[in-house]
C-alpha positions as CSV (number, residue, x, y, z in Angstrom):
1,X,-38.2,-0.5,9.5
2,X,-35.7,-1.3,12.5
3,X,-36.9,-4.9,12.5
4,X,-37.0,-5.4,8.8
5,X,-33.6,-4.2,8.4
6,X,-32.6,-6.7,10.8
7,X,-34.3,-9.7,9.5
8,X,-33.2,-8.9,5.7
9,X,-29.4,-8.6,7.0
10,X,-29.6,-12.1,8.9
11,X,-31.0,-13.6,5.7
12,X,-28.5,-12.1,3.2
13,X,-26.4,-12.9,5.5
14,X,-27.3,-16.7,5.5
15,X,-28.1,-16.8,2.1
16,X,-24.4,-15.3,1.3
17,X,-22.6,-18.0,3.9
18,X,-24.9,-21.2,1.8
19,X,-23.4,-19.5,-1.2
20,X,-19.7,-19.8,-0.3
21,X,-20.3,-23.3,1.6
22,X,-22.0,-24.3,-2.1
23,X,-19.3,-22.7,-3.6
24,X,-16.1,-24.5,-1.9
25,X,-18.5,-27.8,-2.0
26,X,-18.4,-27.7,-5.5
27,X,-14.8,-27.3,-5.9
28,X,-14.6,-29.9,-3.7
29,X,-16.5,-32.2,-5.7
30,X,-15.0,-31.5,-9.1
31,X,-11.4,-32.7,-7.7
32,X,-10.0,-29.9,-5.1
33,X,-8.2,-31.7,-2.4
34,X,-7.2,-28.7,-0.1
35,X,-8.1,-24.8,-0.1
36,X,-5.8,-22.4,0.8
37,X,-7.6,-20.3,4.2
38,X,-6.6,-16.8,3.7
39,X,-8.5,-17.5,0.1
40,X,-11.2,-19.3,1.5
41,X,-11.8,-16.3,4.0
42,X,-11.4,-13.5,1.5
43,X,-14.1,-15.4,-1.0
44,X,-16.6,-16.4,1.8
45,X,-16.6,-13.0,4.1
46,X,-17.2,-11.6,0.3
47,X,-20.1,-13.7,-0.1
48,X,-21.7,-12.8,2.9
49,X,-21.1,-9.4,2.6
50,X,-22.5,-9.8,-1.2
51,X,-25.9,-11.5,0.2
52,X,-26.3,-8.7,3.1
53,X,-26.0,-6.0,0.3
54,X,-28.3,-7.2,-1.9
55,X,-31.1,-8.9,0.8
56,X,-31.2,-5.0,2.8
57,X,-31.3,-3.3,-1.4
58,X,-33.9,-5.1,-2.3
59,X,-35.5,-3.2,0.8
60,X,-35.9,-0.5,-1.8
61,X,-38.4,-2.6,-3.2
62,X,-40.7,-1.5,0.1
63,X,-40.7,2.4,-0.6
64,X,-44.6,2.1,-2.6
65,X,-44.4,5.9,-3.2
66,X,-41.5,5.2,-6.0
67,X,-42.6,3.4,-9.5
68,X,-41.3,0.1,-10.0
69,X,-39.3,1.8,-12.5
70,X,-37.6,3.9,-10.0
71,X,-37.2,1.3,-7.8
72,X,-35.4,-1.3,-10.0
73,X,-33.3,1.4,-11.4
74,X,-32.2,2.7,-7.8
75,X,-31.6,-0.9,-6.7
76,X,-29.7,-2.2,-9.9
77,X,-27.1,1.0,-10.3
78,X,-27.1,0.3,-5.8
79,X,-26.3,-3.4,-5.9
80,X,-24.2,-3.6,-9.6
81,X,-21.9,-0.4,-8.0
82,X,-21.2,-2.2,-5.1
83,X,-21.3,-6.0,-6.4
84,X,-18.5,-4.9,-9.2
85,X,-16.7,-2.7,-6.6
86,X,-16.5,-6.0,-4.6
87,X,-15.4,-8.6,-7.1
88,X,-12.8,-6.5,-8.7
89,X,-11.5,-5.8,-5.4
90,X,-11.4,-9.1,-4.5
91,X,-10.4,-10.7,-7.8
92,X,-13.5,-12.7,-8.7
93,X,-13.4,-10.6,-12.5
94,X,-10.1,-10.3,-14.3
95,X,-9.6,-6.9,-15.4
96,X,-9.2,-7.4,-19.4
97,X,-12.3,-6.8,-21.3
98,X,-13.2,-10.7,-22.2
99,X,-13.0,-11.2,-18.0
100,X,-15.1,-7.5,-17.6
101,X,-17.6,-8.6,-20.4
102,X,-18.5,-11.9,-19.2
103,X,-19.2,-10.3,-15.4
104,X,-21.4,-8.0,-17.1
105,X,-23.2,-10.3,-19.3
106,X,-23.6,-13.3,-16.2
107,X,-24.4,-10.1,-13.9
108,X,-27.1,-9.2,-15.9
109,X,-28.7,-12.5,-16.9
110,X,-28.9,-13.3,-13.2
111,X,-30.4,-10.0,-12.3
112,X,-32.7,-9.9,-15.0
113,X,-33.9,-13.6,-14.2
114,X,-34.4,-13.1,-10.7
115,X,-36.1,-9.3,-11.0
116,X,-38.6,-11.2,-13.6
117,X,-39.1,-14.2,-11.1
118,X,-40.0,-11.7,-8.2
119,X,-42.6,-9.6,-10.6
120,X,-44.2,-12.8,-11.7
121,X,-44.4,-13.9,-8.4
122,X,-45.9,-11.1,-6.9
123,X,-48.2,-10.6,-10.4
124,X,-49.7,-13.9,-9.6
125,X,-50.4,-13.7,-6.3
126,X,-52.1,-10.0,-6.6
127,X,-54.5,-11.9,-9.4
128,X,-55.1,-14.4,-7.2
129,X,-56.2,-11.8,-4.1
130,X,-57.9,-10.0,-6.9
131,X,-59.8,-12.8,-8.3
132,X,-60.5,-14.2,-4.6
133,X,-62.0,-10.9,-3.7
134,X,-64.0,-10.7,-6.6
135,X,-65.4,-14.2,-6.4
């Protein structure tokens, strides 16, 4: 588990720098000339620590003596605890309801796409061992 741990914080990790550098290369395309540094800091340690959490959660994913159930339910009240926690914090939601309702409505959307991507991935490739063995 020691070496798992590791290898799922260096890729949240990754995944959450490409994030901000995607982030501040878009705002850079659409027109931003300069950033201010304390901001960019803030937003991009943020980002990483938003990829770590969610690469080592999905970890939860690995316990096979939980249902799926239990383990989506776990990991989304985990990662939507900390994740809102975060962006408040940090200022990434407004705190009026429109700014609330639209993080919880893009949370969500995101989590559901991505949960649904993973399951049909893993779906598929457990018919194809299946089939393969039965062939």
């Amino acid at each position: 588990m020691g070496k798992k741990l590791i290898f799922q914080s260096f890729v949240g990790i990754c995944f959450g720098a490409l994030i901000a550098v995607l982030m501040y290369t878009g705002f850079y395309a659409a027109g931003a000339e300069s950033f201010d540094a304390a901001l960019f800091f803030k937003n991009s340690a943020a980002s990483i620590f938003c990829g770590w959490f969610f690469s080592v959660g999905a970890l939860i994913f690995t316990f096979e003596h939980w249902t799926l159930r239990k383990r989506t339910i776990v990991h989304f009240f985990i990662v939507t605890s900390l994740y809102f926690i975060l962006g408040i914090g940090i200022g990434w939601f407004p705190l009026t309801f429109a700014g609330m309702l639209f993080g919880i409505l893009l949370f969500l959307t995101v989590y559901i796409l991505i949960w649904a991507g993973f399951y049909l991935y893993f779906y598929f490739q457990a018919k194809k061992l299946n089939d393969s063995l039965n062939a």
